[in-house]
LOSE-390269 format. One record per residue (C-alpha): residue in one letter; x, y, z. Coordinates in steps of 0.05 Angstrom, whole numbers, plus 5000, padded with zeros to 4 digits. Last residue first. Layout:
<recs>
AXYZ
...
</recs>
This chain:
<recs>
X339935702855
X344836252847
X345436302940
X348435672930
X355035882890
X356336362925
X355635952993
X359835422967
X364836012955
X363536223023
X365335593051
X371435383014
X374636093017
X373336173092
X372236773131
X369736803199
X367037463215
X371137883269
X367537933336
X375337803372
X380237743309
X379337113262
X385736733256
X390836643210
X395636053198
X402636253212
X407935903164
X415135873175
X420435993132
X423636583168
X421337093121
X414836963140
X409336543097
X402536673115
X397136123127
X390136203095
X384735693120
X381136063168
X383036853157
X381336933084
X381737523049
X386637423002
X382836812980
X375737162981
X380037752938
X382337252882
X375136912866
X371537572862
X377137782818
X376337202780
X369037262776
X370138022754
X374437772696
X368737372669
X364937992678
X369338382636
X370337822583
X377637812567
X380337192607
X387737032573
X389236402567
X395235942595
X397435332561
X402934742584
X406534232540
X411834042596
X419234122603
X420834872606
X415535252641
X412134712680
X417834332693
X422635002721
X416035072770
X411735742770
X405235352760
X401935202689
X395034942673
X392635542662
X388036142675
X389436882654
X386537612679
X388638272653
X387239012681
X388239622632
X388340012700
X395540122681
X397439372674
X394639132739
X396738472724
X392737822750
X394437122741
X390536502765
X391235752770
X386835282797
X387734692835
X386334812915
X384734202948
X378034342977
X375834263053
X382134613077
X388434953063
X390335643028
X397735843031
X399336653029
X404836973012
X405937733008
X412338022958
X412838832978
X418338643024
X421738282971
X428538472970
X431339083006
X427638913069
X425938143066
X417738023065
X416637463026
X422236943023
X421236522947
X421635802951
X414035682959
X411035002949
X405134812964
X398635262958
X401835932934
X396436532938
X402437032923
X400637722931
X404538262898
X405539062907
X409939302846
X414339772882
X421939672832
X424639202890
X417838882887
X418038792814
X426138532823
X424537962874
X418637722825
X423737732769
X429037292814
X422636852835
X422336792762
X429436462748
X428936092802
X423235742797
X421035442856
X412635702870
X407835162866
X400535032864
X399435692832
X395136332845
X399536962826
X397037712840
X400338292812
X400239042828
X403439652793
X399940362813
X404540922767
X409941262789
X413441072721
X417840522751
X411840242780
X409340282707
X416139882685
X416239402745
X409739302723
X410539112645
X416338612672
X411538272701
X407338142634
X413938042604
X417337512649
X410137232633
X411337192561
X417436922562
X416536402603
X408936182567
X412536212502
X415535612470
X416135152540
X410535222549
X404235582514
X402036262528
X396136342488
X393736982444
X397036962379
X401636402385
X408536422361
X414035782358
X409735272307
X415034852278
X410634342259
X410333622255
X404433282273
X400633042333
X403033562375
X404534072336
X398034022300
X394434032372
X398534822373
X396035022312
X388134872328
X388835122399
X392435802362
X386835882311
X381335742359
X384236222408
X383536722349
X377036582331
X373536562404
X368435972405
X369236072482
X369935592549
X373835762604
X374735212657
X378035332735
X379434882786
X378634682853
X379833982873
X375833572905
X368433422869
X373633552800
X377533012826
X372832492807
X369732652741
X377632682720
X379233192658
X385033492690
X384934172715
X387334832695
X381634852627
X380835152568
X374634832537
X374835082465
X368735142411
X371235232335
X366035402275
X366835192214
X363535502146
X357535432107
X351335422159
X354535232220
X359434522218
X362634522283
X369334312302
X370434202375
X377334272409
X378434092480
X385234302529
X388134202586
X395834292591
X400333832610
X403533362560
X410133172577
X416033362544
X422232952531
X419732582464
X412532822455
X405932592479
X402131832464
X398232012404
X391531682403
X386231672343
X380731412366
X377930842330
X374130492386
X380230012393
X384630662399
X380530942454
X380330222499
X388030232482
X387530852521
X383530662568
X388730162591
X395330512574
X392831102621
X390130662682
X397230362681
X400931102670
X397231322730
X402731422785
X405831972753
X402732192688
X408031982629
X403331612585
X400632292570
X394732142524
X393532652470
X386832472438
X383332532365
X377032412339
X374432452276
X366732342280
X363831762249
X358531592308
X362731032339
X368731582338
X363432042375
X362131602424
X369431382447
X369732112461
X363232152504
X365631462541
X372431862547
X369732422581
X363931912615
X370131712659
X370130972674
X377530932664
X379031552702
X382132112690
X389132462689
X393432712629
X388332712575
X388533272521
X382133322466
X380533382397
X373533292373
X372533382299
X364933472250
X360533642300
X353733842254
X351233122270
X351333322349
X352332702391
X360232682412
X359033402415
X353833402463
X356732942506
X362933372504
X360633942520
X355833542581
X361333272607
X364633942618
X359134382638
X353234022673
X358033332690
X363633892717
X358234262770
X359734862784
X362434942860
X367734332850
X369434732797
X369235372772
X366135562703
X367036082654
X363536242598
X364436632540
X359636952505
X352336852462
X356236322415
X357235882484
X350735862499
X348435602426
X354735122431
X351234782490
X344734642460
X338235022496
X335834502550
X328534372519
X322734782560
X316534562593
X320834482663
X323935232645
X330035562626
X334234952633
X340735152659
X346535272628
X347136022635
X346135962709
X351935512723
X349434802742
X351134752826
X356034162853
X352833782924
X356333892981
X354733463036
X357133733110
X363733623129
X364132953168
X362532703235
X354932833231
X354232483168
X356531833199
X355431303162
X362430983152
X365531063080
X370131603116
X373131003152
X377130853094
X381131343090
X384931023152
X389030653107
X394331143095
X396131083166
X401330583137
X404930363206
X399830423274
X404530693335
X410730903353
X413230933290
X421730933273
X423331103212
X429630823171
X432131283123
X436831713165
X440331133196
X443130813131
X438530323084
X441829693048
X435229383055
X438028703075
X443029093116
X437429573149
X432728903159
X439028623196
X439829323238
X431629273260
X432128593281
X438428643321
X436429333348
X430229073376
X423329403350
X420229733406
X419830253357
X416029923298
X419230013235
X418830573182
X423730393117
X425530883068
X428930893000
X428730232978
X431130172914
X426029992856
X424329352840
X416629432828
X419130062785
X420829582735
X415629382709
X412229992705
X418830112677
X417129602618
X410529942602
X412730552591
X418030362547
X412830022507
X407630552505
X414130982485
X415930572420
X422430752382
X426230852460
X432331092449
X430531902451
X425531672505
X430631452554
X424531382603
X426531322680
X420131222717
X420331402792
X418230922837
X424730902891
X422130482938
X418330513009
X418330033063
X413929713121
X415629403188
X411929003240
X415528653295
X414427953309
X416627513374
X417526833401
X414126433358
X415225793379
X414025273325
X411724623309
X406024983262
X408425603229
X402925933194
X398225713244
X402225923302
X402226623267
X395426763298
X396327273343
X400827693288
X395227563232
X390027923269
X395028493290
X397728573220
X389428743198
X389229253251
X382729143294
X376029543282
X369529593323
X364030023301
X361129493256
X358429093318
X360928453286
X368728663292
X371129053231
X377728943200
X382529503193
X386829653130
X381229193092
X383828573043
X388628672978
X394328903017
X396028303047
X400128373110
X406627983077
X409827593130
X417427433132
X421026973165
X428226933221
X430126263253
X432026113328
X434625453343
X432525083399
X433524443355
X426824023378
X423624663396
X424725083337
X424525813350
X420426373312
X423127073307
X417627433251
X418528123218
X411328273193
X410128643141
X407129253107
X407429323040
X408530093005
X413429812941
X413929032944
X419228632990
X423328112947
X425427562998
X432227533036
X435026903015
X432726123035
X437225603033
X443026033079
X436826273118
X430126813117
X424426383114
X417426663075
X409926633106
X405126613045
X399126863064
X392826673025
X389326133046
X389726363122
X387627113119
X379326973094
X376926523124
X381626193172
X383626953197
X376427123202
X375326463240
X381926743290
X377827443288
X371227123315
X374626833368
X378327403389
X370927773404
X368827193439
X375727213481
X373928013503
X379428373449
X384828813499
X390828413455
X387728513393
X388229263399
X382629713381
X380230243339
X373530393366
X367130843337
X362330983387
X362231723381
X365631763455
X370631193420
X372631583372
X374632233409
X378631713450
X381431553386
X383132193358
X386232583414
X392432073447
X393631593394
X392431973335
X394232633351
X401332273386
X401931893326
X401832583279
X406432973324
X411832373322
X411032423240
X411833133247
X417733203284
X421032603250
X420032913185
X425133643196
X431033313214
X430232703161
X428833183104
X434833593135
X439433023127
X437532753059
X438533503032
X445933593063
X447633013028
X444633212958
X448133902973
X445634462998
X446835122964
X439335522967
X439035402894
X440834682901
X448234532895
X449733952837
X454633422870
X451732792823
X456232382850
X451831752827
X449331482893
X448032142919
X444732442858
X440131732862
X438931912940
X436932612914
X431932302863
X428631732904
X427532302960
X423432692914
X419532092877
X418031482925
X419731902987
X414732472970
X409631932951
X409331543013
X410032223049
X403732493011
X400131793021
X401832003102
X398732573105
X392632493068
X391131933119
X392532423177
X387532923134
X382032353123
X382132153204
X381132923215
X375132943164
X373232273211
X371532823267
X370233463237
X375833973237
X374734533280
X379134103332
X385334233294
X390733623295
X387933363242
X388033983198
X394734153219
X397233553183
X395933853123
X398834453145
X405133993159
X404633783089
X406334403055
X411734573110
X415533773085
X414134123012
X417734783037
X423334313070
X424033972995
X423934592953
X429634953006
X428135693014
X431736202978
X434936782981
X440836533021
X442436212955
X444436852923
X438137032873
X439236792804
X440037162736
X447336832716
X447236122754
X450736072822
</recs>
């Protein structure tokens, strides 16, 4: 055990508190308050999560395994130990989520005329028109693939779905073993005529495999789908180029080792322990579905038409200060607002195309911006953020942008805009050697008058016109001098050399954002100490750092009261006498996914308030460019408190961690008001129209 750390009995495993994470996502399927297809979206939700859970977390421990890597987790298990509980505590919850499906979802389904059906209970007309889909569309592209001494096991991509296929030959009576690719290029579930009725794409291809092996018998087929290890590996102090080194593990991930494969239950053992061989898979990584594989793909029936089966349409609000005063009125310039005070905007409740695209619009258009620096880690291609930046280049500006190459899953999309940047004359710096590039953060340099002005966005959420509809996050923008001077020093750090280890008002990871809020907590335990009221309130994704769960354990030993508004996850126990009975957890699930990050210290009744990009993770603090603000405008502070209590408050979507690991989702009292952080917060921000 590390100097500073809890004993290991004083902490809950990372991985089992993800699995808990995403069995209240699951929860909001199985609950009946959630509109219809919004149920569909949460079992599909589900299972990506899994797909990427195994692809990263699993891919790691079964790497420690394979290496000796005998390293105790902070709650002592070892990478062994780990691979068995995962497996312990999935099968549960993937049973639970086939059974909703099967057995509450599509009966509710088909009273709202929507049917998910088997091939096999098709009327023949209704067959007939999938076997001319299958010519159509299925036939010329299928590529069915012989398993024998001439033929080896084929390469099986990341995520596909396939069909294991026993076909005999008459003339020989032999049995032979193929492989069928369900193509993931054409619809999950393909719709009958009606547009209400939907088959499984395997199924149509499974009742017509006579056509993909004519002269044969098939006798039987099994569907079966796998997951590999998709983790990049960058050696980045060897690598001279890091778009290339990128670029050649995207490649490589393709080939990753499988760590999981879900089959078919009725599969036989014969099939099922050859595709374990091929795979080189032991009994705790294969899966066994009863029931639809890649469940992912039900997403796509939220595209149906069917307001009434969905959460109602929320449309984004413009915060007050930046709307037009008036129809006969021209919309006052941005930087004007900004110049009057600070603002501070929440999304998906403010809009992000009225705040942030429109800051950057502006800028990229205003002849008195002279700079436009800016951090990318996610967004889109098509993103009017980087049409806005490309822009300004076109328009002389100097423009620079920190792409992180390194963003999990989007490092394609990254390398392709970017080089659409650089071509546009943006200047593009790809992140640091062994750090990744975090934080969220745009600089605009004005020319007012005869001096330079600098605007900031400060944001916790990545600059992605998409996800800020979905994900709740927080933006601060100010012209404030001093955060100006440290946003300015710390984007020469990262494009330049600098040794740049102080900053006067940001915490910025891994340089000071660690030490500075050991300090900040440390401050209460020392006016708790004193007698005096000590109370802090954290709002992070994530909650598994050690080394501050151990501070956290020692302000509530000392009587700081804290709530925790943790929405993954947590491997601190609230609530143990002695410990951390004055530590209160709280997960928030629902509509929204929730982004943002918030700390509040009491500080004497000196109260502060800061947003980041940062959550109480060991990779947040030590291995990632990360910034967190301070909020010092009173009634920006009094939003965030606003913000802060309608969380604590909530008894809909809040679930409470116990000592005991498990999470108990409130619920409303007899004739007590609902309360929902989504909803009323939507309602907040209506009721400004």
């Amino acid at each position: 055990m590390k100097e500073g750390y809890a004993r290991p009995d004083q902490y809950f495993n990372r991985e089992l508190s993800w699995i808990e994470f995403n069995a209240r996502v699951l929860h909001e399927a199985l609950d009946e308050r959630t509109p219809l297809l919004e149920r569909l979206k949460f079992l599909a939700i589900f299972e990506t999560n899994l797909d990427e859970f195994f692809m990263v977390r699993v891919a790691v421990i079964r790497r420690q395994l394979e290496t000796g890597v005998l390293t105790l987790t902070p709650d002592g298990l070892t990478p062994q130990q780990q691979l068995r509980q995962i497996s312990q505590h999935l099968r549960p919850l993937i049973q639970k989520l086939h059974t909703c499906f099967r057995q509450d979802l599509l009966p509710k389904l088909a009273e709202q005329g929507i049917h998910i059906r088997e091939f096999s209970d098709l009327a023949e007309s209704e067959r007939q028109e999938l076997r001319d889909y299958f010519e159509s569309r299925l036939f010329p592209v299928l590529t069915p693939l012989a398993v024998d001494p001439g033929h080896p096991f084929p390469y099986i991509s990341n995520l596909s779905l396939s069909l294991a296929v026993v076909v005999r030959d008459p003339e020989t009576g032999k049995e032979h073993f193929a492989r069928v690719k369900v193509p993931n290029t054409l619809p999950r579930f393909v719709p009958l005529k009606d547009g209400l009725s939907f088959v499984p794409l395997e199924q149509v291809i499974a009742h017509n495999l006579e056509s993909l092996f004519v002269g044969m018998q098939v006798l039987e087929y099994y569907p079966f789908r796998i997951t590999r290890d998709a983790d990049l590996e960058i050696q980045e102090d060897e690598a001279d180029d890091l778009l290339s080194a990128i670029q050649e593990e995207l490649r490589k991930r393709r080939f990753g080792s499988v760590v999981r494969m879900e089959i078919a239950r009725h599969t036989p053992a014969a099939i099922r322990q050859r595709l374990s061989e091929e795979m080189r898979l032991d009994s705790d990584s294969v899966y066994e579905v009863d029931g639809l594989l890649n469940m992912g793909g039900l997403m796509a029936f939220m595209s149906l038409d069917r307001p009434d089966l969905k959460d109602p349409p929320w449309g984004a609000v413009s915060p007050i200060r930046l709307r037009t005063p008036s129809v006969s009125e021209e919309p006052v310039d941005i930087f004007s607002i900004i110049r009057e005070g600070d603002l501070l905007v929440h999304h998906p409740y403010d809009s992000f195309s009225a705040s942030v695209e429109r800051f950057l619009e502006e800028a990229a258009n205003d002849p008195q911006v002279l700079t436009i620096k800016q951090t990318l880690y996610r967004t889109s291609g098509d993103s009017p953020v980087v049409g806005s930046l490309i822009q300004a280049a076109e328009n002389g500006k100097q423009v620079a942008a920190l792409v992180e190459l390194k963003a999990r899953f989007d490092e394609e999309n990254n390398i392709l805009w970017a080089k659409k940047l650089e071509k546009a004359g943006v200047h593009v710096a790809y992140g640091l050697p062994g750090l990744k590039i975090h934080c969220k953060l745009a600089l605009v340099v004005r020319q007012e008058g005869g001096s330079l002005r600098r605007y900031l966005h400060i944001g916790t959420g990545n600059y992605n016109s998409k996800t800020a509809r979905i994900y709740t996050d927080l933006g601060l923008f100010t012209c404030d001098e001093t955060l100006g001077n440290d946003v300015t020093e710390l984007f020469n750090l990262l494009t330049g050399y600098s040794r740049q280890r102080q900053f006067r008002k940001l915490l910025v990871a891994p340089r000071t954002l660690r030490q500075g809020m050991e300090a900040l907590i440390r401050r209460e335990i020392r006016h708790a100490q004193a007698g005096k009221t000590a109370r802090i309130i954290v709002k992070v994704n994530s909650l598994v750092d050690p080394q501050m769960i151990q501070v956290l354990y020692e302000a509530s030993q000392a009587g700081v009261e804290i709530d925790l508004i943790v929405r993954g996850m947590c491997c601190l126990k609230p609530g143990i006498p002695g410990l951390s009975e004055r530590i209160r957890v709280i997960s928030i699930i629902g509509r929204f996914l929730e982004h943002s990050r918030i700390f509040y210290f009491h500080n004497d009744g000196q109260e502060e308030y800061f947003i980041g990009s940062a959550d109480y993770m060991t990779r947040n603090l030590d291995r990632r460019v990360e910034v967190v603000t301070p909020v010092e405008d009173p009634l920006l502070q009094q939003e965030l408190k606003a913000i802060l209590e309608i969380c604590l408050s909530d008894n809909r979507q809040a679930w409470e961690l116990h000592a005991d690991g498990t999470y108990v989702q409130r619920q409303p009292q007899a004739g007590e008001e609902v309360r929902s952080t989504h909803q009323r917060l939507m309602e907040r921000s209506a009721s400004r129209i």
